[in-house]
C-alpha positions in Angstrom: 140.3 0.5 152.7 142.9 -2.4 152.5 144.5 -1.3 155.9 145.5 1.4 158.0 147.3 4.4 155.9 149.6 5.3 158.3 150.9 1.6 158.0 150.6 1.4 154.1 153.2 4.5 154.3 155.3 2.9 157.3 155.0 6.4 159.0 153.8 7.0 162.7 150.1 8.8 163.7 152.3 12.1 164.7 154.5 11.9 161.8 155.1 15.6 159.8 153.8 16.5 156.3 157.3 16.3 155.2 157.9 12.8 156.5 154.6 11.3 155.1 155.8 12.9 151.3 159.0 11.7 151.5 157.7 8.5 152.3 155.3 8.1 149.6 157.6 9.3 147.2 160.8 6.2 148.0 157.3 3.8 147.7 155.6 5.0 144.6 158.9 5.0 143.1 159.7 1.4 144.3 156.1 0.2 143.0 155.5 2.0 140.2 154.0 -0.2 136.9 156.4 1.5 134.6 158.9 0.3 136.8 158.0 -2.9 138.8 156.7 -6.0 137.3 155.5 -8.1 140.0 151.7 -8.9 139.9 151.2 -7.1 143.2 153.1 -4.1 142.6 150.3 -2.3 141.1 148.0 -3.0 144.3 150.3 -1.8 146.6 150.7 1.3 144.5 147.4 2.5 144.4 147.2 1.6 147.9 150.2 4.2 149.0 148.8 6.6 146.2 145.3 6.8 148.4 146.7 6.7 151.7 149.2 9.7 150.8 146.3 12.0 149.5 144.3 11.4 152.1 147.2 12.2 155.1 148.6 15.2 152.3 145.8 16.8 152.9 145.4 18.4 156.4 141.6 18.6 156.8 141.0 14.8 155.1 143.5 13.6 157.6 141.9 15.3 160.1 138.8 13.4 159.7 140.4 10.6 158.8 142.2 10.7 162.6 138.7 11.0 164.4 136.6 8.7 162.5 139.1 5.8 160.7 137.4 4.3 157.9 134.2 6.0 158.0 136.1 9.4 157.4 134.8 9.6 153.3 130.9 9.2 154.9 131.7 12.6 156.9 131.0 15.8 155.1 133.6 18.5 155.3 131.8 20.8 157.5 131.5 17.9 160.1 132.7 20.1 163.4 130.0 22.7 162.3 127.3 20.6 162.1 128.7 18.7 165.0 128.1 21.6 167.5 125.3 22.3 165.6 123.9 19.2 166.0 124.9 19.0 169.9 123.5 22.3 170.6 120.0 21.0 169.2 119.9 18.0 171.4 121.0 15.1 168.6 122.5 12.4 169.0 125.7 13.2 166.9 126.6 10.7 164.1 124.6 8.2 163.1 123.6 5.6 161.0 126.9 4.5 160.1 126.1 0.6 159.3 128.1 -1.9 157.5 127.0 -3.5 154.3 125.9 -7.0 154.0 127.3 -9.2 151.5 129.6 -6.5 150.3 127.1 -4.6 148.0 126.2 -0.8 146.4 124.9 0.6 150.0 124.0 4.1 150.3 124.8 4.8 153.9 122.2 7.4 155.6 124.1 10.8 157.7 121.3 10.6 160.7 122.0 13.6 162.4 123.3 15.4 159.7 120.2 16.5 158.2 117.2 14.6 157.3 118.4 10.7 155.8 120.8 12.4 152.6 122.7 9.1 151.6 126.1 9.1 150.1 127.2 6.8 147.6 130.3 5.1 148.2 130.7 3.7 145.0 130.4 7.2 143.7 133.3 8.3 145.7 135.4 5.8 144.4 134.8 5.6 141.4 137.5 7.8 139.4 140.3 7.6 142.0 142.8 5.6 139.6 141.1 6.1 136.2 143.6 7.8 134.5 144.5 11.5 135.5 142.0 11.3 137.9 141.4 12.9 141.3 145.0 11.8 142.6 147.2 14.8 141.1 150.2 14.3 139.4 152.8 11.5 140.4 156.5 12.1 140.0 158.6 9.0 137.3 160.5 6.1 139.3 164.1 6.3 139.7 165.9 4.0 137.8 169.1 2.5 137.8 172.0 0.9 135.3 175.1 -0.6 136.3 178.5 0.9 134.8 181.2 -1.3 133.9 184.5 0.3 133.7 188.6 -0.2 134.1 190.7 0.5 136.3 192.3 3.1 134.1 188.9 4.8 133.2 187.6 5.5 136.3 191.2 6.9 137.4 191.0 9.3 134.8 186.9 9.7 134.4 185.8 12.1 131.7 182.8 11.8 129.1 181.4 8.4 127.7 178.7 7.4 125.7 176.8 4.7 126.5 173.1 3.3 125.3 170.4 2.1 127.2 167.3 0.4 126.0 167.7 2.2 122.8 168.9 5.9 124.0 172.2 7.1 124.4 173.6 9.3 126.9 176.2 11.2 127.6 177.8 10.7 131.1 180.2 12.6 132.7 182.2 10.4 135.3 184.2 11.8 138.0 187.8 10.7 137.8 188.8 8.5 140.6 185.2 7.3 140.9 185.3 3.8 143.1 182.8 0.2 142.9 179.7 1.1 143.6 179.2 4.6 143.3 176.6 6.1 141.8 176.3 8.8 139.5 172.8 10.4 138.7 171.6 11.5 135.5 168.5 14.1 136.5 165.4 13.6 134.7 165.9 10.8 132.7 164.4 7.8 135.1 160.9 6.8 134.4 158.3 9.1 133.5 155.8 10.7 135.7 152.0 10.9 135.0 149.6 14.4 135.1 152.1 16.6 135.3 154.6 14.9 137.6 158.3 15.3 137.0 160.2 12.2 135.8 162.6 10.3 137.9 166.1 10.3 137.9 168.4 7.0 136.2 171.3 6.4 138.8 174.4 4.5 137.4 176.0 2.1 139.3 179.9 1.7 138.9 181.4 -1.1 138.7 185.1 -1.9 138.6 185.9 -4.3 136.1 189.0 -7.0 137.2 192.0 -6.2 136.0 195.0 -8.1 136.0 197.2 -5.4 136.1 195.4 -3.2 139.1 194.0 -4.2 142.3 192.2 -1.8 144.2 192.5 -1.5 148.0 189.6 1.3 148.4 191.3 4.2 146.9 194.9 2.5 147.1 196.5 0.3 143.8 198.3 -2.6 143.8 200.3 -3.6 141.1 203.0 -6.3 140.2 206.5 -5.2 140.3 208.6 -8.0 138.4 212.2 -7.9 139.1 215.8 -10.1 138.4 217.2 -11.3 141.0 220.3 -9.2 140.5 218.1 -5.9 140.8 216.0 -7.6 143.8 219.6 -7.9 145.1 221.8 -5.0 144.0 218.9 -2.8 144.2 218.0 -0.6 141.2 215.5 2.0 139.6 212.8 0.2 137.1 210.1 1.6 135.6 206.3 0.7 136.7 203.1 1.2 135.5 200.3 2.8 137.3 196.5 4.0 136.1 197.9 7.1 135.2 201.0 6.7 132.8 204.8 4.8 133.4 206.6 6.3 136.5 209.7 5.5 138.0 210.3 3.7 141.9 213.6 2.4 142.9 213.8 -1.7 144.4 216.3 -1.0 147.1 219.2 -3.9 147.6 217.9 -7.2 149.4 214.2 -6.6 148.2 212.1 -9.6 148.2 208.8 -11.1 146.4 206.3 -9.6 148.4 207.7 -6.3 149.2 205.7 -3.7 148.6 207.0 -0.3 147.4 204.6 2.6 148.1 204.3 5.8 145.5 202.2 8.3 147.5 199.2 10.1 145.4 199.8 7.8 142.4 196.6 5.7 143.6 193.0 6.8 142.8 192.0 10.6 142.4 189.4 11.5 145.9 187.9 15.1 144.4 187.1 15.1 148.6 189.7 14.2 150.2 193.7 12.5 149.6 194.1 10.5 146.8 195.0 7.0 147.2 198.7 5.5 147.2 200.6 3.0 144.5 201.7 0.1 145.9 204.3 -1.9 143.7 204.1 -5.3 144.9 207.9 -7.1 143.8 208.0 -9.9 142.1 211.1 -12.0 142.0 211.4 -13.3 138.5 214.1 -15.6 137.5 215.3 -16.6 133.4 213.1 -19.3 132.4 216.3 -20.6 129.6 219.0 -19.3 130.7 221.8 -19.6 128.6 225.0 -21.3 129.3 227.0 -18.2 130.5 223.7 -17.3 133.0 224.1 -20.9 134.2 227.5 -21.2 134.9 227.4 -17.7 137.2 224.5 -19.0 138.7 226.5 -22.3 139.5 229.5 -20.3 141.1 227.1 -18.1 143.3 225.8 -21.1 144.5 228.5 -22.5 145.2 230.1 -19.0 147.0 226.9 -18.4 148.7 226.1 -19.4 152.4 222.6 -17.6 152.5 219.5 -20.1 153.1 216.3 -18.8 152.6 214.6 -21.4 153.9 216.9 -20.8 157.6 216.3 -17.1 157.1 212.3 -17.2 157.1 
């Protein structure tokens, strides 16, 4: 035994059968060979696969609490024989000896009837050849990232995408945000025996955009604007995720104003969408023509606003 099998599952001596599968289960998923690569992964895989059958199973962890490593040498009538073997004046357990040089010892069961050795060798021998004595072990999860825009994940819907050579078709959630993860059931890494395969989680991502920024569930958008409409004020279309929609600069808006459409951000199927923010934009003509520059002279030459004294 490499180590301690409570410590190869990370669990406590008193923790519950529930807590020692669900911990073998996030483990063998994480070191599984289909799914991790590393030279040491399979080790430490078959070392959370023996420690889990052993504490799975309520009489094997039993002996496993009251006699450590030696638990596999005891046979499974051991209290029996134990009160047996008190009431007749033995000596309890003996015999148990250590091998030197590491070779095939056959360890004798003193007080458990007359020098019958067990062969430890023998008891190990199938426990990872194949479908062996282990059971069945349920597929890795898997995951895959999702790249999508702005627009697509505010609207969600079906999409097909391909994986390693298989195609799927994934139903995203509209108003989905970066980093969420939808699952696709069944279709992670496959289990051996009989054990049910994993699941394949996909990771969203939200693409840049330079048309969107999001602010968790809230968009930002540019809002450009003349200066006679950041000025005079007026009603301009803009676009959002969704479609065009309509949001009115009111008089004396400046570049940096932000005008707020509530519920035009992304969908929340649990909660209040997020809000629209169009960000303004001050654009000026980049030629203007002779008639824009000579109105532009004579308001500068009427005007008496600074906006470098009004800051």
């Amino acid at each position: 035994m490499a180590r301690d099998y409570y410590e190869a599952l990370g669990v406590s001596r008193d923790a519950t059968p529930d807590a020692i599968q669900q911990a073998f289960r996030t483990l063998a998923r994480r070191y599984h060979p289909d799914v991790n690569k590393d030279p040491g992964a399979e080790d430490r895989f078959k070392e959370i696969n023996e420690a889990y059958h052993v504490l799975s199973d309520p009489e094997t962890r039993k002996r496993y609490d009251r006699f450590g490593e030696d638990f596999r040498r005891v046979p499974e009538d051991w209290e029996e024989q134990a009160r047996a073997g008190a009431g007749a004046g033995r000596g309890g357990f003996g015999g148990f000896r250590g091998a030197p040089g590491g070779g095939r010892v056959r360890y004798s069961t003193g007080g458990f009837g007359g020098g019958a050795g067990i062969d430890i060798e023998d008891l190990f021998g199938d426990m990872f050849s194949g479908g062996g004595g282990f059971g069945p072990i349920p597929g890795a999860d898997q995951e895959a990232q999702l790249e999508l825009t702005v627009e697509e994940a505010y609207r969600g819907g079906k999409r097909q995408i391909s994986l390693d050579g298989r195609t799927y078709t994934v139903n995203i959630p509209a108003g989905v945000v970066d980093g969420q993860r939808i699952r696709l059931a069944g279709e992670g890494g496959r289990g051996s025996g009989d054990g049910p395969p994993g699941d394949l989680y996909l990771i969203v991502r939200i693409k840049g955009d330079k048309r969107f920024r999001l602010e968790g569930r809230d968009v930002v958008t540019d809002l450009p604007v003349s200066p006679w409409e950041a000025v005079l004020g007026a009603t301009v279309a803009v676009r959002t995720p969704g479609g065009e929609a309509k949001v009115k600069v009111p008089p004396g808006s400046s570049t940096g104003r932000r005008l707020r459409l509530r519920g035009e951000g992304m969908p929340n199927p649990k909660g209040k969408p997020g809000d629209l923010f169009a960000e303004i934009k001050v654009v000026v003509p980049p030629k203007p023509t002779a008639r824009e520059r000579e109105l532009f002279e004579q308001l500068a030459a009427e005007s008496t606003f600074d906006p470098r004294r009004s800051r």
